[in-house]
N, C-alpha and C positions, 0 to 999 in steps of 0.2 A: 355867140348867143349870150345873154344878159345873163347873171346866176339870180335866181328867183331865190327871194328871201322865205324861209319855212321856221315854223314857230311850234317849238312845245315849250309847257311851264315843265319847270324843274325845282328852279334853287331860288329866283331873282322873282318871281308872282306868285299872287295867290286870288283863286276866285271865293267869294266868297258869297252866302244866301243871307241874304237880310229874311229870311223867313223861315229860314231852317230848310224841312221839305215840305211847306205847307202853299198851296196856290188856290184861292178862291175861287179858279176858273177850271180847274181839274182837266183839262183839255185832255181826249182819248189814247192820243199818241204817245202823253207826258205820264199823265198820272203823276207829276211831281219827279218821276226819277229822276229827272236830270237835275236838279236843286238836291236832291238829297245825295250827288255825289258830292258838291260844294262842303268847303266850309261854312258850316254853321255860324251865326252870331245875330243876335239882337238888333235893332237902329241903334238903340240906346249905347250897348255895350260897345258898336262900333269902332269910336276914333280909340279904344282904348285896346282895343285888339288891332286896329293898325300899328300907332304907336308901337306894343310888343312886336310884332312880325318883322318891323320896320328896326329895330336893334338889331334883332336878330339874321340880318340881311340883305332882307326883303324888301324889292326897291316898288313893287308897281302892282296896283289890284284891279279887278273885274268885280263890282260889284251888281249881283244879280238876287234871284231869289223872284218867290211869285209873286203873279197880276193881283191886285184887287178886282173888284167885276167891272170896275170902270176901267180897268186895261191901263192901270200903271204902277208903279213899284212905289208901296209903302216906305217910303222914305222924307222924315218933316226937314223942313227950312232949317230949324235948328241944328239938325245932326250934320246938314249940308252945310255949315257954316263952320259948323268945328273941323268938317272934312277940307272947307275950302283954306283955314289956317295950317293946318298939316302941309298941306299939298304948297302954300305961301313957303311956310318956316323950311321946310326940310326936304322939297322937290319930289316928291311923292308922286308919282303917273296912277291916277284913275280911270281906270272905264266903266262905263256903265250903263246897264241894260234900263232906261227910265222908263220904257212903255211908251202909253200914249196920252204921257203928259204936256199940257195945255196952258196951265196956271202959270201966269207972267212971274207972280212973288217966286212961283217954285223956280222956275224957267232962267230966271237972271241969278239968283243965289247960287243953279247948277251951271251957269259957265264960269264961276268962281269954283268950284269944287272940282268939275271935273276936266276931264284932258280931252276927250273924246266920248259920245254919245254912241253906244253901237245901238243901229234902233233895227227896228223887221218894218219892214217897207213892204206892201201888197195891196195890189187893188181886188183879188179873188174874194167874193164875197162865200163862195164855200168855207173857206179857210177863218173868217171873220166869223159870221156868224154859227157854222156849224160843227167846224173844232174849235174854236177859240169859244165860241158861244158868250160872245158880247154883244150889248144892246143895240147895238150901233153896225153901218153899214163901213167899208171900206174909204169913204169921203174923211171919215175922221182919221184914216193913218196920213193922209194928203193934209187935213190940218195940224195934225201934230207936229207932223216936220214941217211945216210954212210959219207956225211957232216956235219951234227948237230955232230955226235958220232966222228969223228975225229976232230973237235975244240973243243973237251974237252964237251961239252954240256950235261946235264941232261935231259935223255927225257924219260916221258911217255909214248908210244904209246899209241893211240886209235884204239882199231878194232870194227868191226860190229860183234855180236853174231849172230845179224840176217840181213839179206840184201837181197831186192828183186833181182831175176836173180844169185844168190852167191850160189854155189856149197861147199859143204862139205869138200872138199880136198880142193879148195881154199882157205879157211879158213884154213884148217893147215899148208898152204902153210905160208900162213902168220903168223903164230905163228912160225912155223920154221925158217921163216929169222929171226925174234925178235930174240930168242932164238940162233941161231949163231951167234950175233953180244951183245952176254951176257949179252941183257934184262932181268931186271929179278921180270918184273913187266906191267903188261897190264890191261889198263882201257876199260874195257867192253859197249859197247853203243849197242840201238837198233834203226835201222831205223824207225823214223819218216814221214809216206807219207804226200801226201800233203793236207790230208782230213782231216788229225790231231790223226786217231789210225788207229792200224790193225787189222785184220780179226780176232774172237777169235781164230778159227781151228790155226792160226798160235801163237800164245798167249800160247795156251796150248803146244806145243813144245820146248818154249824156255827153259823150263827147262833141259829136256835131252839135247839142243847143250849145256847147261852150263856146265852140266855132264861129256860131253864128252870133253870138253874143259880143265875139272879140270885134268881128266885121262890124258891130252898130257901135258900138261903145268906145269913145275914143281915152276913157280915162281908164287911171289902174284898176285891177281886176283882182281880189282876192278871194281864194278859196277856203270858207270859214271850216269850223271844225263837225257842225253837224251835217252828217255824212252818214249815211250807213257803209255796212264792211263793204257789200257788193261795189256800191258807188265807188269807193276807193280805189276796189279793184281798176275798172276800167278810166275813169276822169284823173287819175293822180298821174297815170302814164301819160295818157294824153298831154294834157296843161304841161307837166314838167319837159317830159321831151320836144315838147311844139314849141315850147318856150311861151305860153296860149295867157300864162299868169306873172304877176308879178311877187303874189305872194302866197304861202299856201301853208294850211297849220295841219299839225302829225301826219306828212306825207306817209304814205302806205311803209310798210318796211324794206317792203320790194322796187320801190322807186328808190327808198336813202339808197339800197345798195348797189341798185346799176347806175344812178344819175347823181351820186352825194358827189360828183367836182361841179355839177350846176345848181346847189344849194348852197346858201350860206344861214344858217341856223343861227336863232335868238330863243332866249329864253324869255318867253312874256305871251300875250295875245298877241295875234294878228291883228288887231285893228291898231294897235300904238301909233301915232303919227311919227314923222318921218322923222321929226328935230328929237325926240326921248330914243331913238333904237338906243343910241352907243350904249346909255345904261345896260341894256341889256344882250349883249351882244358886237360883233357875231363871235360862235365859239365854235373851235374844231369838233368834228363829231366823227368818230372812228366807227365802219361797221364791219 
């Protein structure tokens, strides 16, 4: 069996909020918490808090933080441009959460800046318009990447394994446009409600949608980091024993310990492309 590659930041990345914990879209799940674990920083103060990190280190960031109400990341041409010189000068790996950005100017300056585009892919229009509660229907996350993909851009998609009100064919629905526009690689995430885990009955399922995901999907398969505890419980066994993924970030503790000789651990995100790992990786991990 392959050793499936498992990813926590430690010492080598840092995620950080271009908005601090602030999101215009206040979505009920979020409420911002997750930006306000992020390191904080400004656009502005940006390349100069990379720079510092980047002495001291630190080789590769995630840049995220919140939606405007148009559903993309406050982030101007300019600060993309002094990120795209860093990234030139001194081999710097970015990722970053753009939204559902469109703008060509913005669009061609971020395949100069960034390494990889992790973007959230979904056609559920519950999810669009009544968590996310943006103006717009789910056709716009379908043009946002047929824009990212024709300026040349590197992107990840995110799908949901699991999602409240998400139909089974909707889900392949959605791997099938990936898949026609010659993705060949999907970060797996589980929804998060807003009580912070989900029901077991549902826990115990995700393993068969993962199943069934492997049988349609013929590209790599990674298991992102949004997860509730429960999820972890039951999908981390699964995926790592079945051999089901190729990549998977903070495997549960109880998987490093029975399965860490079929891990091999990097320090960075899961979405890094293939040619940037060595920077970060892989390191022994004793449990």
């Amino acid at each position: 069996m392959h050793r499936i590659k498992a990813f926590r930041i430690k010492k080598l990345f840092r995620v950080l909020s271009v908005t601090g914990g602030y999101c215009e879209l206040g979505c009920s799940h979020c409420g911002g918490r997750y930006i306000r674990s992020m390191l904080p920083v400004s656009p502005k103060a940006l390349p100069r808090l990379v720079m510092r990190l980047f002495q001291r280190g630190v080789r590769g960031f995630l840049l995220s933080g919140g939606w405007t109400r148009e559903g993309y990341l406050p982030l101007s041409v300019e600060v993309m441009e002094r990120l795209a010189k860093l990234r030139k000068q001194y081999g710097i790996v970015f990722n970053v959460h753009l939204g559902l950005e469109t703008r060509k100017e913005v669009l061609y300056v971020a395949r100069e800046a960034f390494d990889i585009i992790d973007f959230e892919f979904t056609l559920n229009k519950w999810l669009v318009s009544t968590i996310r509660g943006l103006p717009y229907g789910p056709k716009r996350y379908v043009e946002a990447l047929d824009a990212m993909l024709d300026a040349g851009l590197r992107v990840v998609p995110h799908v949901f394994l699991w999602l409240p009100k998400r139909s089974t064919s909707e889900l392949r629905s959605e791997l099938s446009i990936l898949s026609d526009r010659g993705l060949d690689a999907v970060n797996l995430l589980v929804y998060i409600p807003p009580q912070g885990d989900i029901d077991l009955n549902v826990a115990k399922i995700l393993p068969s949608i993962l199943r069934h995901i492997r049988d349609i999907w013929d590209g790599s398969i990674y298991i992102g980091c949004m997860r509730p505890r429960t999820a972890k419980k039951f999908l981390d066994e699964t995926a790592v024993e079945e051999g089901l993924v190729d990549r998977i970030a903070n495997p549960s503790l109880a998987v490093v310990r029975k399965h860490n000789e079929l891990l091999e651990f990097y320090d960075a995100c899961c979405s890094i492309p293939e040619d940037k790992l060595s920077v970060f990786g892989p390191e022994n991990v004793g449990v």
